[in-house]
N, C-alpha and C positions, 0 to 999 in steps of 0.2 A: 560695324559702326558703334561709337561711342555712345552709351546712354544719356537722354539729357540730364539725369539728376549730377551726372559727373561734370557738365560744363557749366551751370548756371550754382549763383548763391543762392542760399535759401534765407529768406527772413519771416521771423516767428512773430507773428502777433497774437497779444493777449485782446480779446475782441472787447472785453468788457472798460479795457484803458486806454484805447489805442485814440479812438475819437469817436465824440458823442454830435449826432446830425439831427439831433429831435429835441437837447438840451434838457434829456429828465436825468441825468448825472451818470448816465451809464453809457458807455460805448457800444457802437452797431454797426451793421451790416454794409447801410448808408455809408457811415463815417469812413470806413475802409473803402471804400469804392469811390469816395472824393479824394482820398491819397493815394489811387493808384498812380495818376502823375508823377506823384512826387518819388515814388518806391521805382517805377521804369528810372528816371532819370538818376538814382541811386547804382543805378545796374541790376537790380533783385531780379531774380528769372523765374523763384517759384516763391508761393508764400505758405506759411502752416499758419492756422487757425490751431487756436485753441479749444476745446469747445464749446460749438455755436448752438447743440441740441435743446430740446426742451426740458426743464431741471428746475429743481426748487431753490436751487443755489446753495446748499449746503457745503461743499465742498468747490464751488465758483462753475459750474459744470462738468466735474466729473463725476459729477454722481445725475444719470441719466434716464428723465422719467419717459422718452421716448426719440428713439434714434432716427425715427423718418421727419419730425416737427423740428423746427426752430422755434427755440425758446422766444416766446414774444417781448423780452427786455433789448433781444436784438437786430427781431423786427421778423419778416417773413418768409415761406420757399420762393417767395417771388421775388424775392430783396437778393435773396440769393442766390437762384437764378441768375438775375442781373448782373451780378456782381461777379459771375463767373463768366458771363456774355465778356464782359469790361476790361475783365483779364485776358481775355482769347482774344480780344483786341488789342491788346500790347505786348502779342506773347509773353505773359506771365502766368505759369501752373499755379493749379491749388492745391494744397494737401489737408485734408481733416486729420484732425486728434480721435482716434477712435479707444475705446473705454472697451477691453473685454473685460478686463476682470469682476466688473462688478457693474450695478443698475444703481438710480435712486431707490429707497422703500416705494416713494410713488408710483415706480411704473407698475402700470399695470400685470407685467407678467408676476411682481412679486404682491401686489394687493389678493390676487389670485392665489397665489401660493400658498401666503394665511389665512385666508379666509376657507380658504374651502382642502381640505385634506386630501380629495378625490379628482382635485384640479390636475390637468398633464403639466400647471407650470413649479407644482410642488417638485419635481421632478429639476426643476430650470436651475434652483440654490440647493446649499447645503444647510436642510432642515434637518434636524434631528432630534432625539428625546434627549432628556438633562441623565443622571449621573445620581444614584445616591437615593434617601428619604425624598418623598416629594418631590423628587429630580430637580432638586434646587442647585445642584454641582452641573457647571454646563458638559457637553460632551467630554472632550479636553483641557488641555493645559494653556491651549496657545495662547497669544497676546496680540493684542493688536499694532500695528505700526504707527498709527495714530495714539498708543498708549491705551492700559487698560486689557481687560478679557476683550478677545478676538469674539465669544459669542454673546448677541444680546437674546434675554427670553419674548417669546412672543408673548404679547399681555394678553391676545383671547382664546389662548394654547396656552398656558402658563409649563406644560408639561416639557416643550419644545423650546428649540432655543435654534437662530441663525447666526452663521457666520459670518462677518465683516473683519479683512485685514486693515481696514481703514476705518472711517467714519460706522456710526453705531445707522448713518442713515446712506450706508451705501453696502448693501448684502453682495454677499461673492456668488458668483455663478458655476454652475457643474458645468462643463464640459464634457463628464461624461454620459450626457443626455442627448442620444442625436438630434431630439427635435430641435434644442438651442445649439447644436453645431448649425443646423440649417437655417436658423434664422439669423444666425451672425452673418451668413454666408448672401443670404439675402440683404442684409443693411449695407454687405461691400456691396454687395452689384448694384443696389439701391444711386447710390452716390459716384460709383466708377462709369455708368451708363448716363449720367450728369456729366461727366465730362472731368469728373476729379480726376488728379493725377496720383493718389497713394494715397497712404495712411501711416503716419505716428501714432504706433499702438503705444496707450498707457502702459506701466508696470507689467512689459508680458511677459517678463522673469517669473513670476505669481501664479500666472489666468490657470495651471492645472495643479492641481491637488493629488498626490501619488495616493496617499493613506490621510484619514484623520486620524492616526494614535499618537499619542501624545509625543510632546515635543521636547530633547534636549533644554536641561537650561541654557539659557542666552541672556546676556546682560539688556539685549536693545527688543528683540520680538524673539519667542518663543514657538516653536515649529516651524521656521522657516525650511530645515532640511528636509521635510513634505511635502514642498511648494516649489521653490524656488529652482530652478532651470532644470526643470523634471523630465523623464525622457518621453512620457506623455505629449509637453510641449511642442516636443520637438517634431514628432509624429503629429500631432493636429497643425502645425504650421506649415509642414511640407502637406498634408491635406489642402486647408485652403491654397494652399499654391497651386499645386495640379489644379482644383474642380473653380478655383476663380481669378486669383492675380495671374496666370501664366495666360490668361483669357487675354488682355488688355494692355496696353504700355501704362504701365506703373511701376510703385516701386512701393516698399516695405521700410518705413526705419524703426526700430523696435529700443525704448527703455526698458535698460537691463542697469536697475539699479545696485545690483549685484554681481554684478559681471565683474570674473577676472581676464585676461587673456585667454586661461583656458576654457574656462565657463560659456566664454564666447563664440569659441571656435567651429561648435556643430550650427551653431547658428547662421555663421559663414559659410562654413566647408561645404553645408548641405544644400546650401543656397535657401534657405528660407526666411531671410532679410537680406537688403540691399548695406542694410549700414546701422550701426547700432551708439545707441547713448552710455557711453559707460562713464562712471561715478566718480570713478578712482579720483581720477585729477581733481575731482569739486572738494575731495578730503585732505587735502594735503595741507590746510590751516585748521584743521579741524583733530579734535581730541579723536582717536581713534575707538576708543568705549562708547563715549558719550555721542557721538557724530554732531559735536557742538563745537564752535568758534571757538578761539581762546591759545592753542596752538600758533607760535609762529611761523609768518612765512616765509619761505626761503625759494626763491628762483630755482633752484638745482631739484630740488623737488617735485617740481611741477613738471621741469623738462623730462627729469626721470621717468614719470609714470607718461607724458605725451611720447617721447622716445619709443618706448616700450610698444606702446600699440601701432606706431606706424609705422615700425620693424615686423612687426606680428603679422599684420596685415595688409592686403593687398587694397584693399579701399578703408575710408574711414569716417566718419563723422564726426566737426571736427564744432565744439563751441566753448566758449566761457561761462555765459550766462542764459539764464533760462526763468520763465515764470516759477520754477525750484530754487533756482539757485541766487544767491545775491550778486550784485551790482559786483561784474570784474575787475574796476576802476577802482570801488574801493578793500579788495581782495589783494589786487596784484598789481596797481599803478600806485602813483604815489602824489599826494596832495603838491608837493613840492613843484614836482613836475609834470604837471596836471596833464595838459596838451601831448607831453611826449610820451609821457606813460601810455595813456590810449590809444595815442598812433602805434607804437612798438607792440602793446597787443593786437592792436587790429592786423597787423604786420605780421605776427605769427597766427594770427586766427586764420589768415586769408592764404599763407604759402603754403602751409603744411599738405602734405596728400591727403586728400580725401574731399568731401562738402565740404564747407563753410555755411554753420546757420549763425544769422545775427539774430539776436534779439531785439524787438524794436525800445529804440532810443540810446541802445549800445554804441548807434553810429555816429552821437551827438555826446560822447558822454557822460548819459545820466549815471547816477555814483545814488548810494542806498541813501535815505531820508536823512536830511540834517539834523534829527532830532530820536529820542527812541519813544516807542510805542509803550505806554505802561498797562501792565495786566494784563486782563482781558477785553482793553478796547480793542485789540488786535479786527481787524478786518477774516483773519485766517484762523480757521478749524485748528491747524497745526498750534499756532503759537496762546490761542486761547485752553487747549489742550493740555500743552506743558506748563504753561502758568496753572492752572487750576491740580493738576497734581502737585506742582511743587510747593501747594498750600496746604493740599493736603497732608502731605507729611511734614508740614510745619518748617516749611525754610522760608528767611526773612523776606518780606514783600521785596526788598530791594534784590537779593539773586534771584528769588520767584523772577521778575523781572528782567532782568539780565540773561537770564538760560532762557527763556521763553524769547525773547528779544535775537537772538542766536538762531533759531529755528526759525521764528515765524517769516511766511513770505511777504509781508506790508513791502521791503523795501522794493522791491524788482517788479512791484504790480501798480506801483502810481501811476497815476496818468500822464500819456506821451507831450512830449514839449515842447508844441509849436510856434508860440510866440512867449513875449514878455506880457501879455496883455491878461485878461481876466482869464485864471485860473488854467494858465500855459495855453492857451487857444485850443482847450479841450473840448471846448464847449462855450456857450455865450454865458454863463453865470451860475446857470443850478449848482448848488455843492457837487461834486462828485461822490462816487459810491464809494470813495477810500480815500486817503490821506495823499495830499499834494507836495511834491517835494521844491523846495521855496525856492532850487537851485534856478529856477527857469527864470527869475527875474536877474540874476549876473550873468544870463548870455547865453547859457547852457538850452539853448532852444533852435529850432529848424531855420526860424527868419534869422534871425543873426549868424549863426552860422553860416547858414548862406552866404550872406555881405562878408563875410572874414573868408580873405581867400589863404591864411594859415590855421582855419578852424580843425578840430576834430571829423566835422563831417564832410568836409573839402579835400582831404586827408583820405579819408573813407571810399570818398565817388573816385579820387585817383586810385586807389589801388583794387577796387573792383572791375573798373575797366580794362585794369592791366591784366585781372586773371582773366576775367572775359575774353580778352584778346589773345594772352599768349598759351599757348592747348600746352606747355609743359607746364604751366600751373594748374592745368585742370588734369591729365593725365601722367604727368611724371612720375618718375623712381623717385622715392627719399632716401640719401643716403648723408648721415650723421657724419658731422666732422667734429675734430677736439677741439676744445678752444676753452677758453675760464669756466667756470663752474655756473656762474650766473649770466653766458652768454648763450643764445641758440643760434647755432652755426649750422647750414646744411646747404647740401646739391637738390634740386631737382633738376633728372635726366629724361632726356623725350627724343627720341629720333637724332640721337646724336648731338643735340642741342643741351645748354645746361644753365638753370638759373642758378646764383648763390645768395644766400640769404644769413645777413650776421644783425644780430638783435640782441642789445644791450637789457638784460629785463631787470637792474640795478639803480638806485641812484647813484653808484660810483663812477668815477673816471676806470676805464679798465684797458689795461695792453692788449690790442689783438693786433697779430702778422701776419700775414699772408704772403706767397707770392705769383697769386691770381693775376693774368693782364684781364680784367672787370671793366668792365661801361656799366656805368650808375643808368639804372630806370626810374627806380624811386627813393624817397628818401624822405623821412621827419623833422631832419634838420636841412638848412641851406648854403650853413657852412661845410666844409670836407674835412674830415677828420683826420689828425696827424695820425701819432703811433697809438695813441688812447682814443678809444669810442666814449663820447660824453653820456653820463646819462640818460637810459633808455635811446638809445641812437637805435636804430633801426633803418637798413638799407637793402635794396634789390640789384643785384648785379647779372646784370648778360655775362660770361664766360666761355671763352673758350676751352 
């Protein structure tokens, strides 16, 4: 029998944007659980939360001062509870965002850590002495990915110093400590005995450390080949698998910010993820040193690295856009052809083999802030991070600005769009905790779209239904066919059965032939297209 993560879509909500039910300008637990309505009638089968734990918010919750609380910005274990009751009443799964790599400074097992020397949760991070006179040189070389020394010193140890690959207030965790193997192990079952259905583990390319000896130069983070898809890993994830996931119907999907084809493969091979986030494709506008905007983008590109993995592998997971990544509409649609553009992504979002996660407002959509964030108003650690270095070494406010503006996540974390009315019907009025994109008052919202039966998310509810319904979009072979450089042409095969899928991802008029006998299921336009597919055209064909 088929797993359900293979027949249902997934959609990812960011908890803190999605909708605010108490109006202090932050999103909750509530506010999710009065959209599940509207997410059943979408076709969504399972949801990812972002996460919901208890956190000072430095890094918007992943930086985690306690895995078994809910953070009280979005409300209670009894909020949800409910909230999971709510879903299992519309069969719709839940998946948590679980954080190995690292804690907040607040939680308790790292207040323990510094404070007391003789603590077992010294033990939990990687504490160690500095380096040099005074041990004022930290351990290593490394850097952080957030920018900057990967170690900060502890102010009432000043001899010592911890490691963060991220934030200076999010410390990394040993794993080579069984007591925190066992307690990781305890926060799944914690949550899986709730009745969750899996876990989106953050960056777990990272979570084991081979060696701290210093690190290769690297232009972007320094000692990554210490860290990064270590064969440690691999060994503590087929662990948890045996002594907990193999316990339970669930499932694993792991960010592997780093992943190439190969890099991924024991991942797979050894079964110790169900489905993994890989990067590659979120680069392909992007400076390949820098991993900044600026690069242009070219369709054949994008298909090339999507191609690539769904030859490679037997399953996949499949997205655009993410609380990482920016707004796919304004990456790879086109202002021009606003409507079709979106449809034609959601068109390949949705056939390709493997998941489908949407991002919420992806299905309405929302496109990154009509306006740029200057400096360090940024809302995000990231983007206030690389503005303030690039002051430091003295580049003008205005590309300070622009390179930080590139990175930072403000645009893909505004809040969700449900009316024209005060402040997208995020809420009854409170400002919100971040920056509102103004796009909501020209239509780009759930009520209007609604009423528009040629909207983007009219668009969306038909061709989720059609995967829902037809098991060769949920289980089919992909097999790649030729066709123009900036067209995505392919089969999926299933029991003798075959869909074809040709998607225009160009503003150009472009020649495609065939000579398929095709019955149209769906389609973004409603004319039929002669020997040229219009721009961004995108079609589903029944074949024999």
């Amino acid at each position: 029998m088929e797993k359900e993560y293979k027949k249902r879509i997934i959609y990812q909500i960011y908890p803190a944007s999605f909708c605010d039910s108490n109006d202090d300008g932050w999103g909750d637990i509530n506010g999710i659980t009065s959209k599940l309505d509207y997410l059943k009638s979408l076709g969504v089968g399972i949801i990812w939360l972002s996460p919901i734990y208890a956190s000072p918010m430095a890094d918007m919750g992943y930086d985690i001062s306690d895995y078994k609380k809910i953070n009280p910005l979005f409300g209670t274990m009894e909020d949800f509870d409910n909230m999971l009751h709510e879903c299992s009443l519309r069969d719709i799964k839940v998946v948590m965002d679980l954080v190995m790599n690292h804690t907040s400074d607040e939680h308790y097992w790292f207040k323990n850590a510094i404070s007391d020397s003789t603590s077992k949760y010294r033990d939990y991070y990687y504490i160690r002495k500095g380096k040099g006179k005074n041990c004022k040189k930290p351990p290593n070389n490394w850097t952080s990915i957030f920018t900057g020394p990967a170690w900060e010193r502890i102010e009432n140890d000043p001899e010592y110093y911890y490691l963060h690959l991220f934030s200076t207030k999010q410390p990394d965790l040993n794993y080579h400590c069984e007591a925190l193997v066992k307690d990781m192990e305890s926060i799944m079952k914690f949550y899986l005995d709730k009745g969750v259905y899996g876990f989106r583990c953050d960056v777990l390319h990272a979570f084991w450390k081979t060696t701290l000896e210093d690190g290769k130069f690297h232009f972007s983070n320094i000692g990554r080949e210490h860290y990064e898809d270590q064969p440690g890993a691999h060994a503590l994830l087929q662990r948890y698998r045996k002594d907990v996931l193999n316990n339970y119907d669930c499932f694993l999907v792991a960010e592997l910010a780093s992943a190439t084809v190969e890099k991924a493969k024991p991942y797979m091979d050894n079964k110790e993820v169900e489905m993994f986030f890989t990067f590659e494709h979120q680069n392909v506008d992007k400076n390949q040193v820098l991993q900044i905007s600026g690069k242009k983008y070219k369709p054949k590109n994008l298909l090339k690295v999507l191609y690539r993995y769904q030859n490679a592998f037997k399953y996949n997971c499949n997205y655009l856009e993410n609380h990482d990544q920016k707004r796919s509409i304004s990456r790879f649609g086109s202002k021009k052809y606003n409507k079709e553009s979106a449809k034609a992504l959601a068109t390949l979002l949705v056939t390709l083999k493997g998941t489908p996660f949407i991002y919420q407002g992806e299905e309405i959509g929302m496109s990154n802030l009509t306006y740029k964030v200057k400096g360090n108003d940024s809302k995000d650690v990231v983007g206030n991070n690389v503005y303030n270095l690039a002051r430091k070494y003295h580049l003008p406010k205005g590309i300070a600005n622009k390179i930080a503006s590139s990175v930072s996540r403000d645009d893909e974390r505004c809040p969700m769009q449900w009316n024209s009315k005060v402040n997208a019907g995020f809420n009854n009025g409170t400002k919100p905790w971040t920056f509102l994109n103004t796009t909501y008052k020209n239509g780009v919202n759930v009520d209007d779209e609604t009423k528009d039966e040629n909207s983007i998310l009219n668009y969306y509810k038909k061709l989720i239904h059609l995967r829902n319904d037809i098991d060769i979009l949920q289980f089919g072979e992909f097999v790649e066919l030729k066709s123009n450089k900036n067209i995505a042409k392919y089969i999926r095969n299933y029991k003798n059965k075959k869909i074809l899928i040709i998607i225009n991802l160009s503003s150009k008029y472009i020649k495609d032939i065939d000579s398929y006998n095709k019955k149209l299921l769906l389609s973004n336009y409603n004319e039929k297209p002669s020997e040229k597919l219009p721009p961004f055209y995108a079609a589903i064909y029944e074949i024999e």
